[in-house]
PDB file of N, CA, C and O in Angstrom:
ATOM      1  N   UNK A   1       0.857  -1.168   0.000  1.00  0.00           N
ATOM      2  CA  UNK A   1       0.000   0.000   0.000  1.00  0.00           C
ATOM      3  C   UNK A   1       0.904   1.232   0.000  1.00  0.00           C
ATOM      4  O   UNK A   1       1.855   1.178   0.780  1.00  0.00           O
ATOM      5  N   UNK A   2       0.793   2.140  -0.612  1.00  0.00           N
ATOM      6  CA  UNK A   2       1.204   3.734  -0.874  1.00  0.00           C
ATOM      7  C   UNK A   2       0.132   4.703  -0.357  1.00  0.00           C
ATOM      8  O   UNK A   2      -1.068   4.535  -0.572  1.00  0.00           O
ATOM      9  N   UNK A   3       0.623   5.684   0.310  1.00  0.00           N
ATOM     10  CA  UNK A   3      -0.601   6.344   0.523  1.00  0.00           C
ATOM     11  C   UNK A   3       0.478   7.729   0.526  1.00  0.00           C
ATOM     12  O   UNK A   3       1.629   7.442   0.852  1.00  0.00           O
ATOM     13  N   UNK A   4       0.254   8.988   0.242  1.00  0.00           N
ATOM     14  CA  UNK A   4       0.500  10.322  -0.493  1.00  0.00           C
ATOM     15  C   UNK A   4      -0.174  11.200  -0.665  1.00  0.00           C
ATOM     16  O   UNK A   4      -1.363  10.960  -0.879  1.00  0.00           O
ATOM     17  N   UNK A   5       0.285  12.557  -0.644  1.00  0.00           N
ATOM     18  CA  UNK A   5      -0.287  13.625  -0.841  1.00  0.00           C
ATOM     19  C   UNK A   5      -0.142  14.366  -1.921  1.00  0.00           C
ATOM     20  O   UNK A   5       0.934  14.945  -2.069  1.00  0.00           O
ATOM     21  N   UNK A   6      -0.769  14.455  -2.516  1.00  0.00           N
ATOM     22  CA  UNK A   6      -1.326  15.437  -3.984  1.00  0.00           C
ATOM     23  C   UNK A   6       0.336  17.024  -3.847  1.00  0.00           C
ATOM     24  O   UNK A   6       1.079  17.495  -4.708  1.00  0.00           O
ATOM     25  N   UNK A   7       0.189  17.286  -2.309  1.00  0.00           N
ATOM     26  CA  UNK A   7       1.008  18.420  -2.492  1.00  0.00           C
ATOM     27  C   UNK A   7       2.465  18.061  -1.978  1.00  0.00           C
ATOM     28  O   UNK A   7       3.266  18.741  -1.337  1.00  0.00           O
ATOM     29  N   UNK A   8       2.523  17.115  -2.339  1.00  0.00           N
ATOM     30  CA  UNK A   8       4.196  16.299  -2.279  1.00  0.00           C
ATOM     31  C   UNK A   8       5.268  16.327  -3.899  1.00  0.00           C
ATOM     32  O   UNK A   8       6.461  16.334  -4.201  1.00  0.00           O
ATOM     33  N   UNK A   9       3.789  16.334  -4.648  1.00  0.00           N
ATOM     34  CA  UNK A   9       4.403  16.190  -5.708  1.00  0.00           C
ATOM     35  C   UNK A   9       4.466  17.477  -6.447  1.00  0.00           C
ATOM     36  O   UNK A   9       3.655  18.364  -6.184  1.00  0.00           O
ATOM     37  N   UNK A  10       5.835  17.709  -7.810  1.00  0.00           N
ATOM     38  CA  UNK A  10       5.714  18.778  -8.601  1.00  0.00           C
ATOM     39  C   UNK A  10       4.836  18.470  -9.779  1.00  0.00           C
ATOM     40  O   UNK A  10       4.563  17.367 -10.253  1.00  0.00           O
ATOM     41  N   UNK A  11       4.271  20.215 -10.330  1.00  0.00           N
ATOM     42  CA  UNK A  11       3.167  19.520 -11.184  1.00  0.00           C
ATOM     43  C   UNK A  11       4.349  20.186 -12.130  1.00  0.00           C
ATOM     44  O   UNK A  11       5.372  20.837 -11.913  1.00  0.00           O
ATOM     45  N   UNK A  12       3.473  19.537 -13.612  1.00  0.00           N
ATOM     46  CA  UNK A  12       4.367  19.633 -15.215  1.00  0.00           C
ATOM     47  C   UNK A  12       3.079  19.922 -15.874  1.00  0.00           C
ATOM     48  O   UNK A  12       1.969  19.476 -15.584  1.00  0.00           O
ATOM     49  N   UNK A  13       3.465  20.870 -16.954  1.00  0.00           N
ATOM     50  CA  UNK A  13       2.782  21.457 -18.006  1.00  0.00           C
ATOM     51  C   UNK A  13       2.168  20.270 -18.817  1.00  0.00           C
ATOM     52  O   UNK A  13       2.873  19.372 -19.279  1.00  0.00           O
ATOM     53  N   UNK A  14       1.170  20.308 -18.922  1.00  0.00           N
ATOM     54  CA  UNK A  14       0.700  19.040 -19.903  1.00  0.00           C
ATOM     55  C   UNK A  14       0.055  19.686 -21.302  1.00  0.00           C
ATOM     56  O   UNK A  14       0.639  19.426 -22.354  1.00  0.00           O
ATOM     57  N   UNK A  15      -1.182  20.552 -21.332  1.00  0.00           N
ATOM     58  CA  UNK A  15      -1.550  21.196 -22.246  1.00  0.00           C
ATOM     59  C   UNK A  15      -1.457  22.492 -22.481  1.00  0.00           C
ATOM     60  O   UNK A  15      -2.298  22.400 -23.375  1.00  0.00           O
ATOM     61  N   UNK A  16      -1.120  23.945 -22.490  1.00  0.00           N
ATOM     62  CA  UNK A  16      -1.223  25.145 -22.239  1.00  0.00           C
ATOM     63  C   UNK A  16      -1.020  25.187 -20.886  1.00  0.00           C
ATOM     64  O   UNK A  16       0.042  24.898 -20.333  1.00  0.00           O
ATOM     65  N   UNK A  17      -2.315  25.646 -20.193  1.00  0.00           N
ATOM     66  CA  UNK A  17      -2.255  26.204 -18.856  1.00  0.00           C
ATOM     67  C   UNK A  17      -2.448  24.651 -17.810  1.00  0.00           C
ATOM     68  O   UNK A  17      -2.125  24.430 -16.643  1.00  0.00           O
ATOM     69  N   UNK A  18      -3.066  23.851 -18.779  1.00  0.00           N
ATOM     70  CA  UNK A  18      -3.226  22.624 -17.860  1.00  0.00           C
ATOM     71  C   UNK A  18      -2.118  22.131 -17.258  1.00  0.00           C
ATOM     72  O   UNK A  18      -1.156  22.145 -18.027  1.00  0.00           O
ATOM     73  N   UNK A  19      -1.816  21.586 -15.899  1.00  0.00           N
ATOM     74  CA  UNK A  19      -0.883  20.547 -15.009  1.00  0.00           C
ATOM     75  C   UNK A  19      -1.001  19.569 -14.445  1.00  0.00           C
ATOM     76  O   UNK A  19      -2.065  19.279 -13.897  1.00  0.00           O
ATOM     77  N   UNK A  20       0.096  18.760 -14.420  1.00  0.00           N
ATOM     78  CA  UNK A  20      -0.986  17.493 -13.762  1.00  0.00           C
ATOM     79  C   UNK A  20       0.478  17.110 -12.936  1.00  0.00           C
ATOM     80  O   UNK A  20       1.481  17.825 -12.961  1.00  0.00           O
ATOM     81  N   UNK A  21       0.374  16.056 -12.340  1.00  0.00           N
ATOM     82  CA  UNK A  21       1.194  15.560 -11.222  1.00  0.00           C
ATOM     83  C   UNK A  21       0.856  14.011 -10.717  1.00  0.00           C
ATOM     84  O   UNK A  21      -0.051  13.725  -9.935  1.00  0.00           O
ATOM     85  N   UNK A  22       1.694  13.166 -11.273  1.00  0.00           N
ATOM     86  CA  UNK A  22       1.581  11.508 -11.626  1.00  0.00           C
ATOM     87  C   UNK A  22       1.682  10.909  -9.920  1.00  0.00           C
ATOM     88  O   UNK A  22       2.719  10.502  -9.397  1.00  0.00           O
ATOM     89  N   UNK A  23       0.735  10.962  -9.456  1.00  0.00           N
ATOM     90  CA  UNK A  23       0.387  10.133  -8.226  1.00  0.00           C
ATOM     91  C   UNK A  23       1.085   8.783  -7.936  1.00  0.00           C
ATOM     92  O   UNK A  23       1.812   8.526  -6.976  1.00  0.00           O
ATOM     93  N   UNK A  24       0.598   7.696  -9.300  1.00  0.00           N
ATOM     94  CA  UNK A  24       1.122   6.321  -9.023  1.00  0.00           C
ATOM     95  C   UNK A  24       1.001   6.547 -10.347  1.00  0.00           C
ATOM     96  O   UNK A  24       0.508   7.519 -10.919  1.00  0.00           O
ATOM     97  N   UNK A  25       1.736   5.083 -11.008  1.00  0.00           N
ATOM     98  CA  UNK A  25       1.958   4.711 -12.345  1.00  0.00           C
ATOM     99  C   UNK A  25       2.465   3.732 -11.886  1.00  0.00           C
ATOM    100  O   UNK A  25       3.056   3.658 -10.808  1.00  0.00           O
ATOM    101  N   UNK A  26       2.133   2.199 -13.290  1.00  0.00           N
ATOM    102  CA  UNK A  26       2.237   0.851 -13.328  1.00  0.00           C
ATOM    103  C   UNK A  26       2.104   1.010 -15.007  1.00  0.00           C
ATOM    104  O   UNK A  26       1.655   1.770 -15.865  1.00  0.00           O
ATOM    105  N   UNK A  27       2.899  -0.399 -14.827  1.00  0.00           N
ATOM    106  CA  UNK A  27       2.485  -1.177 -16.078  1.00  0.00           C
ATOM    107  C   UNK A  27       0.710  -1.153 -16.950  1.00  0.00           C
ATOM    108  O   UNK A  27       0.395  -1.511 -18.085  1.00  0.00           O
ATOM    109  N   UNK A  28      -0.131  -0.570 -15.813  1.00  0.00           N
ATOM    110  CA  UNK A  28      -1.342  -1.054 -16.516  1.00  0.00           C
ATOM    111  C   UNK A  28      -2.549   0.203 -15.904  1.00  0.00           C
ATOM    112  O   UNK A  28      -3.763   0.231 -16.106  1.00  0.00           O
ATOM    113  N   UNK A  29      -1.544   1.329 -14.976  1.00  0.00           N
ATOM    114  CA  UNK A  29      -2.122   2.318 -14.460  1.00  0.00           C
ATOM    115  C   UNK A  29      -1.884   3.236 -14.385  1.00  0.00           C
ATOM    116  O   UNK A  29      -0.659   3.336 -14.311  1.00  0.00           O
ATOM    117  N   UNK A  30      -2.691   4.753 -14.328  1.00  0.00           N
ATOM    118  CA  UNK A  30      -1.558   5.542 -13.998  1.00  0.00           C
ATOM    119  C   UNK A  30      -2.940   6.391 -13.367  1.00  0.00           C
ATOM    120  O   UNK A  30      -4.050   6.096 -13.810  1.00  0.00           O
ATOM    121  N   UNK A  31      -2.810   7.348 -12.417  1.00  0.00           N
ATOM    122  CA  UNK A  31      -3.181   8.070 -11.627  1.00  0.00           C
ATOM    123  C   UNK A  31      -2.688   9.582 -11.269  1.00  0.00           C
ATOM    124  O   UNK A  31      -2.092   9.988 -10.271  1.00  0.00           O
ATOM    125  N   UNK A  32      -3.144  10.274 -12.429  1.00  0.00           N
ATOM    126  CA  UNK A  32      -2.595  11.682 -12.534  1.00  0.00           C
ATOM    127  C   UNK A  32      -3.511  12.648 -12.048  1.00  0.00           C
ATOM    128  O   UNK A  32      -4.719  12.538 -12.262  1.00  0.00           O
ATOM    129  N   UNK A  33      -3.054  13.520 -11.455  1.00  0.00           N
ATOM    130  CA  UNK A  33      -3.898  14.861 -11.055  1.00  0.00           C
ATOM    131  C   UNK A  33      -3.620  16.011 -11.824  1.00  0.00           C
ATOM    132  O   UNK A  33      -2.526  16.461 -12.166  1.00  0.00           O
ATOM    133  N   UNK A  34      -4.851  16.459 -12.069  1.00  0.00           N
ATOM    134  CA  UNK A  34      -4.635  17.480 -13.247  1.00  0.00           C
ATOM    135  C   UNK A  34      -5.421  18.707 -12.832  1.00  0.00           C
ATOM    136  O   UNK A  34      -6.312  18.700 -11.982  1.00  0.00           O
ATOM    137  N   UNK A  35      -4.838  20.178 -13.786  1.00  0.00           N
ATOM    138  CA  UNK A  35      -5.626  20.947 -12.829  1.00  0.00           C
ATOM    139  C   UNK A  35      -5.554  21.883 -14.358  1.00  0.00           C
ATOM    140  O   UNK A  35      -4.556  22.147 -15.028  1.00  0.00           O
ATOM    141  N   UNK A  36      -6.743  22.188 -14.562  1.00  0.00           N
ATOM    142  CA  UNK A  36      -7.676  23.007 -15.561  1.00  0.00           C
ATOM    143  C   UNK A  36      -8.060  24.131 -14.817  1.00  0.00           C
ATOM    144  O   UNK A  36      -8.674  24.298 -13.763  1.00  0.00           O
ATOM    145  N   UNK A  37      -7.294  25.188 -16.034  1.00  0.00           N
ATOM    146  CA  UNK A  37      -7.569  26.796 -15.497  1.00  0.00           C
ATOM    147  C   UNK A  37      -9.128  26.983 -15.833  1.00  0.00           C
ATOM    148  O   UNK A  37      -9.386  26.137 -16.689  1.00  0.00           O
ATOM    149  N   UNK A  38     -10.368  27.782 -15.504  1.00  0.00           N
ATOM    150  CA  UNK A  38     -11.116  27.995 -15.932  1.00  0.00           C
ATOM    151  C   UNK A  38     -11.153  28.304 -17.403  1.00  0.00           C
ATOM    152  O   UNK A  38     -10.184  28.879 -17.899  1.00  0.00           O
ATOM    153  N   UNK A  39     -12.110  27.997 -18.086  1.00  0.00           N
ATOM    154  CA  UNK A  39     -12.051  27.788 -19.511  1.00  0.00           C
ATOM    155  C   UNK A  39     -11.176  26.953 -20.177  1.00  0.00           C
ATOM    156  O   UNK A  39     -11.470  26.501 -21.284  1.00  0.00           O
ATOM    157  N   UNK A  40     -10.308  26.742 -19.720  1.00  0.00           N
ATOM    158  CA  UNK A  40      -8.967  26.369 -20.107  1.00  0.00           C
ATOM    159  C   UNK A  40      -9.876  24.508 -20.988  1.00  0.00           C
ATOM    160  O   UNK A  40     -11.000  24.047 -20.787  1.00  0.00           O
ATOM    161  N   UNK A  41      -8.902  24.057 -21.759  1.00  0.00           N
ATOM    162  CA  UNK A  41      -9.443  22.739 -22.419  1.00  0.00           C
ATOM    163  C   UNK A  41      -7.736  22.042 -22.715  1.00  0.00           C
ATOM    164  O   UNK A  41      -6.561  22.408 -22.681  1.00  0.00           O
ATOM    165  N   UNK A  42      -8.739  20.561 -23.075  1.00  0.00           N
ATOM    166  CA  UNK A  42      -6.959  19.525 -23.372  1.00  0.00           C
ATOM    167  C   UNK A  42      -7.917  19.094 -24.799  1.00  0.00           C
ATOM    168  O   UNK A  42      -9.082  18.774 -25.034  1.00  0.00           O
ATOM    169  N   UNK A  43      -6.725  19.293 -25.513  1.00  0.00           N
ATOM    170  CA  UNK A  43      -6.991  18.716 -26.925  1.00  0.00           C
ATOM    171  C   UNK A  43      -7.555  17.384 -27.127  1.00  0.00           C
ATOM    172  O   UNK A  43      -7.467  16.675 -26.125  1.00  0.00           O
ATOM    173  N   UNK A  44      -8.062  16.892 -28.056  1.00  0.00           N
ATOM    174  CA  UNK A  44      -8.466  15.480 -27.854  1.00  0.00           C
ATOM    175  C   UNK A  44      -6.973  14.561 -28.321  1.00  0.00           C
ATOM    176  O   UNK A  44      -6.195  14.725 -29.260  1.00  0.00           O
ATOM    177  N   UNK A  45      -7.007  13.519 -27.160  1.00  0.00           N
ATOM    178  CA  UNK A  45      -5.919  12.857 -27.112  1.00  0.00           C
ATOM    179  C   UNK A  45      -6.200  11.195 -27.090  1.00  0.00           C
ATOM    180  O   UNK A  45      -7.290  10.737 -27.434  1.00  0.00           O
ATOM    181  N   UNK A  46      -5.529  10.688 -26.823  1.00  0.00           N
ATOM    182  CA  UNK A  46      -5.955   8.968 -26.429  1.00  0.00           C
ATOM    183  C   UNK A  46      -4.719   8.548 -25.328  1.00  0.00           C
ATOM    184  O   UNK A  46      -3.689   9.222 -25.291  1.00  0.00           O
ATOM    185  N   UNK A  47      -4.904   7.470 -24.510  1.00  0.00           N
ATOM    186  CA  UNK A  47      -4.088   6.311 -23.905  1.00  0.00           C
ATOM    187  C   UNK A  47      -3.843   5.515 -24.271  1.00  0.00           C
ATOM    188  O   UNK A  47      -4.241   5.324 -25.420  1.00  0.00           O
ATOM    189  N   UNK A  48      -2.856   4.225 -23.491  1.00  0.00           N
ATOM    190  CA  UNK A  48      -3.188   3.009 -23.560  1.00  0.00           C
ATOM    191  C   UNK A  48      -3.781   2.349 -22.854  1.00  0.00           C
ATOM    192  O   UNK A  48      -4.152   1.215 -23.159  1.00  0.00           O
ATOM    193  N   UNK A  49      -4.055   3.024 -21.513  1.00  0.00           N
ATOM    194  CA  UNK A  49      -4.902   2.577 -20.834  1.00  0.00           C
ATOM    195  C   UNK A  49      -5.991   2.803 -20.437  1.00  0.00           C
ATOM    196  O   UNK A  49      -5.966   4.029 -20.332  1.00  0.00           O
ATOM    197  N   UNK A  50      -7.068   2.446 -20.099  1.00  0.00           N
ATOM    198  CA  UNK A  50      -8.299   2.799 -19.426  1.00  0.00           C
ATOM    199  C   UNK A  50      -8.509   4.252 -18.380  1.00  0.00           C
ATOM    200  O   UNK A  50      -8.056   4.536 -17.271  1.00  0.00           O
ATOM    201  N   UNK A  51      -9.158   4.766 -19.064  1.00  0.00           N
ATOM    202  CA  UNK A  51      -9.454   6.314 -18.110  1.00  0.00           C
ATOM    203  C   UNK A  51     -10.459   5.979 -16.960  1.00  0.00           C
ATOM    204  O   UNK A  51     -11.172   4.986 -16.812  1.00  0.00           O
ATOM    205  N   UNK A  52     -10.346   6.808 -16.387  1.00  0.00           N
ATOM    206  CA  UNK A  52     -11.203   7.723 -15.236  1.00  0.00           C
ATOM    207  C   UNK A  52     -11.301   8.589 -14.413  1.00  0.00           C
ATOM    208  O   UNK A  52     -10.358   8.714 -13.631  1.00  0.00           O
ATOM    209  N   UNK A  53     -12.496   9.514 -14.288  1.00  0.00           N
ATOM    210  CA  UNK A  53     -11.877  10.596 -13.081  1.00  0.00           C
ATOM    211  C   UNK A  53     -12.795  11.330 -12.884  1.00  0.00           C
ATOM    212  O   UNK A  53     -13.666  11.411 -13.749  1.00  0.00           O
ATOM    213  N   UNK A  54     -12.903  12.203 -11.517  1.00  0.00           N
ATOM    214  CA  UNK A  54     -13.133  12.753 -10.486  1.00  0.00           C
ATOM    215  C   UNK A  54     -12.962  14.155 -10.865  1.00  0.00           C
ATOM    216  O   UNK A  54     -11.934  14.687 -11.284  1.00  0.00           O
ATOM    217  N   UNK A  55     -14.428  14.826 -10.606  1.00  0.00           N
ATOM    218  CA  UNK A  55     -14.031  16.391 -10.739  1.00  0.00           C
ATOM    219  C   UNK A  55     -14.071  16.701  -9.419  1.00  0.00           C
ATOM    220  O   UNK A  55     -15.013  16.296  -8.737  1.00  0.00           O
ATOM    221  N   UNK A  56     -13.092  17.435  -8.891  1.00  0.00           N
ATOM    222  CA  UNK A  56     -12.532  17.647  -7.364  1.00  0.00           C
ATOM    223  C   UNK A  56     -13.027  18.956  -7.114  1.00  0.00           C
ATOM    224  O   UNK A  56     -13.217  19.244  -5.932  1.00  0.00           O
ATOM    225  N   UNK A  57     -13.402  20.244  -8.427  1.00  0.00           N
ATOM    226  CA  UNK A  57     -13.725  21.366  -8.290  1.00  0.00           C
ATOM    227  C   UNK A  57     -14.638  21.994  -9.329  1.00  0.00           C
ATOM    228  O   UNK A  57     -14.590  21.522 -10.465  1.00  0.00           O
ATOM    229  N   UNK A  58     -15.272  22.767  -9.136  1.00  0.00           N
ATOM    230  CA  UNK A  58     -16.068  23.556 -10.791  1.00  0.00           C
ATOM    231  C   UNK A  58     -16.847  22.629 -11.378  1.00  0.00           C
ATOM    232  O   UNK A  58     -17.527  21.774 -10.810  1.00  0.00           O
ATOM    233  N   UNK A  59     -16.685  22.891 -12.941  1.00  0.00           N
ATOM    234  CA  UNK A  59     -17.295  21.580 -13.676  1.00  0.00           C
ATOM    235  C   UNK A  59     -16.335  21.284 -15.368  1.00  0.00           C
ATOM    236  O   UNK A  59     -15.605  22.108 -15.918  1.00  0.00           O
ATOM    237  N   UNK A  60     -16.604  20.115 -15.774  1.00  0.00           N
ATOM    238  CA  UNK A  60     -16.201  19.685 -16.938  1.00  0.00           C
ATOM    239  C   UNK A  60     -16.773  19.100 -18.409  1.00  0.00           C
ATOM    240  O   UNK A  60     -17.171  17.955 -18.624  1.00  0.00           O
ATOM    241  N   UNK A  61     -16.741  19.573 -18.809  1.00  0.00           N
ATOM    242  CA  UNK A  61     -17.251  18.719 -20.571  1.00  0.00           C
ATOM    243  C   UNK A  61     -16.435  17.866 -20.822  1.00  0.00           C
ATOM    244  O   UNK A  61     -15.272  18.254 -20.923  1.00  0.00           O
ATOM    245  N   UNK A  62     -16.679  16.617 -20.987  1.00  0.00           N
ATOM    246  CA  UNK A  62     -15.893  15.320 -21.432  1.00  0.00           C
ATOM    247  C   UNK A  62     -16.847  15.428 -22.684  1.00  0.00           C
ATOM    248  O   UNK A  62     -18.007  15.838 -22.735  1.00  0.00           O
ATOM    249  N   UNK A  63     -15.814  14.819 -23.930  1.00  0.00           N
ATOM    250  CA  UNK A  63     -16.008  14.133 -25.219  1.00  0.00           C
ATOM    251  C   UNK A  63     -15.288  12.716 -25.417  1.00  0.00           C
ATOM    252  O   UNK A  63     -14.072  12.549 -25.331  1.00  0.00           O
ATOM    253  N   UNK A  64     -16.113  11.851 -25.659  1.00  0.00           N
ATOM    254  CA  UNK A  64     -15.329  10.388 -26.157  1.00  0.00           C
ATOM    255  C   UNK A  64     -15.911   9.715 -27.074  1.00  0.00           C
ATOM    256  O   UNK A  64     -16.721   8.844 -26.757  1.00  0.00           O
ATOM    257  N   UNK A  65     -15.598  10.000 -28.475  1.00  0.00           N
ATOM    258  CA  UNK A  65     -15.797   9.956 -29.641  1.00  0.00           C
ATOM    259  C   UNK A  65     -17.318  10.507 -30.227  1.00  0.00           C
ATOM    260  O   UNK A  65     -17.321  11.456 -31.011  1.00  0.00           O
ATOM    261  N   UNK A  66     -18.691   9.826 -29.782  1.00  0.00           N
ATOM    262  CA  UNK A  66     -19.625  10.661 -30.295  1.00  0.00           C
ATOM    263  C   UNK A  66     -20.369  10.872 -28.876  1.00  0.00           C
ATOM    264  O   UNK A  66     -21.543  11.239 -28.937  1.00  0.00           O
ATOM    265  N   UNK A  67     -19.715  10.647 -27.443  1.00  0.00           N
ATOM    266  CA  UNK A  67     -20.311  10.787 -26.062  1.00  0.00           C
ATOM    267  C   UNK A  67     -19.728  12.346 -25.708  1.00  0.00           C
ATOM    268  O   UNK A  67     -18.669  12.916 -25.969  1.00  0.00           O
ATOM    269  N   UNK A  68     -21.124  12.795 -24.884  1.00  0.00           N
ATOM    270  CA  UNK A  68     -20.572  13.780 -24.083  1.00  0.00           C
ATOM    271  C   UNK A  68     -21.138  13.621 -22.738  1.00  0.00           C
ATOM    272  O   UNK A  68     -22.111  12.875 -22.617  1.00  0.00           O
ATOM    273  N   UNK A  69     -20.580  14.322 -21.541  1.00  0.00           N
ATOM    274  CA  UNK A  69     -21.000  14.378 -20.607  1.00  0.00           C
ATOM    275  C   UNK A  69     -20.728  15.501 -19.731  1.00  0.00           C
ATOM    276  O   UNK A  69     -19.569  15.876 -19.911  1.00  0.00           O
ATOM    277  N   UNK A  70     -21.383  16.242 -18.785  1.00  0.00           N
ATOM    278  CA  UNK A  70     -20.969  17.146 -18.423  1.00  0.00           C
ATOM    279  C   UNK A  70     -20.854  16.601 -16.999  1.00  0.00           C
ATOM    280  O   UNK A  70     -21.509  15.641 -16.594  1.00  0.00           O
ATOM    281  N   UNK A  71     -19.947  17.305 -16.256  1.00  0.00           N
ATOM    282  CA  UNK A  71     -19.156  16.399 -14.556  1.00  0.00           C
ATOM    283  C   UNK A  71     -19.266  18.037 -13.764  1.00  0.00           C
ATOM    284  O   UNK A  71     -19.102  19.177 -14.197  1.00  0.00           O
ATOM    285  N   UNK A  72     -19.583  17.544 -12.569  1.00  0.00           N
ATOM    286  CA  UNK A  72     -19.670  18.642 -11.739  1.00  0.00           C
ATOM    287  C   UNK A  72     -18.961  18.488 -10.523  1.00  0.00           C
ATOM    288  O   UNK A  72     -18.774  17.274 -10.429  1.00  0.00           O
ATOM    289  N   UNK A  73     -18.502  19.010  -9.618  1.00  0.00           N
ATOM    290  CA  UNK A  73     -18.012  18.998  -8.209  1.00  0.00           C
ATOM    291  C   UNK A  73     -18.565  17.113  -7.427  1.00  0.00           C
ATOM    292  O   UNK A  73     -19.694  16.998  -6.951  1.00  0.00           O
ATOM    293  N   UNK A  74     -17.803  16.165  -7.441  1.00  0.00           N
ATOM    294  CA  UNK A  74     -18.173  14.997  -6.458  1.00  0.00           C
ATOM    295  C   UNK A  74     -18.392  14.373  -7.554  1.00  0.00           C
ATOM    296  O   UNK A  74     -18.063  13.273  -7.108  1.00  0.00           O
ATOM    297  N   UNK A  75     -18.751  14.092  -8.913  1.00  0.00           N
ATOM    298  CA  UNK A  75     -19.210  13.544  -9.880  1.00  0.00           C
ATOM    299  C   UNK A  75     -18.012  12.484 -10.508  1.00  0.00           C
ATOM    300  O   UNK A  75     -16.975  13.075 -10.808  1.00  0.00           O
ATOM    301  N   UNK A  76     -18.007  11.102 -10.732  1.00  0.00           N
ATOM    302  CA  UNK A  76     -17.133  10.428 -11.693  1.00  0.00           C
ATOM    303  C   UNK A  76     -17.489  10.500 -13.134  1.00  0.00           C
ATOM    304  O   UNK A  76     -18.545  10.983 -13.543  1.00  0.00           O
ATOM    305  N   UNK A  77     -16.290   9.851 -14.095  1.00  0.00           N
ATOM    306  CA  UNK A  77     -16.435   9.466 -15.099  1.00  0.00           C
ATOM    307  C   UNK A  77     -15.259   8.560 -15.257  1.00  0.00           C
ATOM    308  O   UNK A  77     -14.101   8.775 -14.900  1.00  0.00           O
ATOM    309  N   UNK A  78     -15.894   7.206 -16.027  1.00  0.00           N
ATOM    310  CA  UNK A  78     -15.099   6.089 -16.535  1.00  0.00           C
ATOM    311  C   UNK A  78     -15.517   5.955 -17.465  1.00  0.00           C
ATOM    312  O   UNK A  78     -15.093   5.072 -18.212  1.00  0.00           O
TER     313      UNK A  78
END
């Protein structure tokens, strides 16, 4: 078991203003925290692995291919 704090780690530029900060990572996982300026957006991208996630603040528009969904404060998406 690992257990950690979000403000242990340095964050890195991922899209424009977006940052994120790699929690755990595996062979088959990875667990990044990311932090979206208001308005701010991430280009459409892909993995190799299986997504999911947690809006921790505000709200979000997810697109995944012809899905949308909108995520609010406490809300998942997988």
């Amino acid at each position: 078991m690992k257990v950690v704090k979000g403000s242990d780690f340095r964050g890195f530029p991922v899209f424009g203003g977006v940052s994120g900060k790699i929690i755990f990572s595996s062979d088959r996982v990875m667990f990044l925290l990311v932090e979206i300026p208001p308005g701010g957006t991430v280009p459409e991208h892909s993995h190799p692995h299986e997504q999911m996630g947690i809006c921790l603040k505000g709200k979000a528009e997810f697109r995944s291919g012809k899905e949308e969904a909108m995520v609010n404060e406490g809300m998942f998406i997988g």
